[in-house]
C-alpha positions in Angstrom: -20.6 -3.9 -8.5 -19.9 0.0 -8.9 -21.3 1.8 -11.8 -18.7 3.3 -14.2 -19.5 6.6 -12.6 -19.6 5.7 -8.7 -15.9 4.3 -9.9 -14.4 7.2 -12.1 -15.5 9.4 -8.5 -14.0 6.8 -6.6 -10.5 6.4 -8.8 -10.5 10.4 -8.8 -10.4 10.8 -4.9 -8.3 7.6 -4.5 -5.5 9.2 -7.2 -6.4 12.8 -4.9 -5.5 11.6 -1.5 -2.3 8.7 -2.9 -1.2 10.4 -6.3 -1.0 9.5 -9.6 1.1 7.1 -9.0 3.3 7.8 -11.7 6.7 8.0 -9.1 5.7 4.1 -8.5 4.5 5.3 -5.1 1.3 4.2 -5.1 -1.6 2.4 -7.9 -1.9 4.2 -11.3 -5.8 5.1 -11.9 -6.3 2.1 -13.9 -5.0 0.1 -11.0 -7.5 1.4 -8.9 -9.8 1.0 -11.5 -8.5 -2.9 -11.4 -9.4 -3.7 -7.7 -12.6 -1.0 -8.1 -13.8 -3.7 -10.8 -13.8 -6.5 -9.3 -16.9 -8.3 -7.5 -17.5 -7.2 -4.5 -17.5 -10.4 -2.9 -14.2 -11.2 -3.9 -11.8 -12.0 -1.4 -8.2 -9.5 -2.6 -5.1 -10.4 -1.6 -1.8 -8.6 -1.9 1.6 -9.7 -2.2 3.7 -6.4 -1.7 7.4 -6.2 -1.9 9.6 -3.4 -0.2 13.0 -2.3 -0.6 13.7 0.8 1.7 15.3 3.7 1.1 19.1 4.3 3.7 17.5 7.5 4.9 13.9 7.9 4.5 12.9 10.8 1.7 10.2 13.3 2.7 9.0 15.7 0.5 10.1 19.5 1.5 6.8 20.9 2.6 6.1 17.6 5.2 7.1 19.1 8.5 6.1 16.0 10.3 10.0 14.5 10.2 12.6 17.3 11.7 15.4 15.0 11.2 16.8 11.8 8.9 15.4 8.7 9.4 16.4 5.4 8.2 13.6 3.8 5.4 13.4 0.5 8.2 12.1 3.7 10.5 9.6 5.6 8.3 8.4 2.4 7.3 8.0 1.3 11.1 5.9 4.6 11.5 3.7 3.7 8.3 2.9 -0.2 10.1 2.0 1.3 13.4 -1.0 2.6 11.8 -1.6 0.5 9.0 -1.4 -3.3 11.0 -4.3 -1.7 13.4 -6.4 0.1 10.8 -6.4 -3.1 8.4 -7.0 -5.1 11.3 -10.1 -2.9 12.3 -11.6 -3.0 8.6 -11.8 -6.7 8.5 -7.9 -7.1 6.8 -4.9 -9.6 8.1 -1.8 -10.3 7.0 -0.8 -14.1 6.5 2.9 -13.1 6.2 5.4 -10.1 7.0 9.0 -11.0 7.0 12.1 -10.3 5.4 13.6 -10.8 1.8 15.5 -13.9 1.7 16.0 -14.8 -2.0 14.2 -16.3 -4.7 13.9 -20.1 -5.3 13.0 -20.6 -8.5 13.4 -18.0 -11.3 15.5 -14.4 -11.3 16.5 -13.3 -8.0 15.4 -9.5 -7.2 16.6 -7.4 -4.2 14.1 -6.4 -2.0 13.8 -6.2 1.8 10.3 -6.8 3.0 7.8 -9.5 2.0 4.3 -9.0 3.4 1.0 -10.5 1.9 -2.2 -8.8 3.6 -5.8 -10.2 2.7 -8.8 -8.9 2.8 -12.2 -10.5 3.1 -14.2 -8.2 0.3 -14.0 -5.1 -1.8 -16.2 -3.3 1.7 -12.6 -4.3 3.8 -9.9 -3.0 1.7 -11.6 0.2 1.0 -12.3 1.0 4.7 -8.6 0.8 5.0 -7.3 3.1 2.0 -10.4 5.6 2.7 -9.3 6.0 6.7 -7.8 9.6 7.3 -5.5 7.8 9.8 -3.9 5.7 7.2 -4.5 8.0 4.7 -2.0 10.7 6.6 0.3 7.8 7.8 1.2 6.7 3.9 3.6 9.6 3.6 5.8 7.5 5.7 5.7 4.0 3.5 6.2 7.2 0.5 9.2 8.3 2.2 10.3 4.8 2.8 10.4 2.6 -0.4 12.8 3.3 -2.8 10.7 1.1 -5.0 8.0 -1.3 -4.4 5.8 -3.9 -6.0 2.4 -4.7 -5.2 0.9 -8.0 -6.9 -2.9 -8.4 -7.0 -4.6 -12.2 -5.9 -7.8 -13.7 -5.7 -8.0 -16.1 -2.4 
């Protein structure tokens, strides 16, 4: 495990390179902290839910997108570097598919269902401290109107 120190540096860049994650685009600090905590054995697994935007929203100064694209399409950009990156650092996904409805309990409208796990603390790092995801999350940003994210152990 990370000393409190090793992880306040950690959370700092992490927050740095996503955001604060007050817009609900990406972890708070003391979501980071969360995951940043735990053993590092642990398997993590995520349960994220996405419901995309009609036309993706880019900030003003991102000159990477020179015309509208749907969510569906920003968020396509954002998987074509995030399935192989997560694959490379030891991550899978045991589901990706659409939104059908909820069985049991209050329905919520969402679009995209996809549960990635990864095999340690090492593994899910090496994907969220990779320059090419890194620089490929404006897209999944510019995608979601909102999003949820809900932690496991495996």
């Amino acid at each position: 495990m990370k000393v409190n120190s090793q992880i306040d540096e950690s959370v700092q860049q992490l927050c740095a390179w996503y955001g604060d994650g007050h817009d609900g685009s990406s972890p708070k600090a003391d979501q980071w902290r969360l995951i940043l905590e735990r053993p590092a054995n642990q398997p993590i697994t995520l349960i994220n839910f996405f419901k995309f935007r009609s036309i993706a929203e880019y900030p003003q100064d991102n000159h990477q997108i020179s015309e509208n694209i749907s969510g569906q399409d920003a968020f396509n950009q954002y998987a074509s570097i995030s399935i192989p990156t997560m694959e490379r650092v030891g991550g899978r996904f045991l589901l990706v598919g659409p939104y059908e409805g909820v069985f049991l309990g209050q329905d919520e409208d969402w679009d995209l269902v996809a549960i990635g796990s990864y095999p340690n603390l090492e593994s899910f790092m090496g994907l969220h401290t990779d320059l090419d995801y890194r620089n490929a999350y404006c897209h999944r940003k510019a995608a979601c109107e909102h999003q949820k994210v809900i932690l496991c152990s495996s």
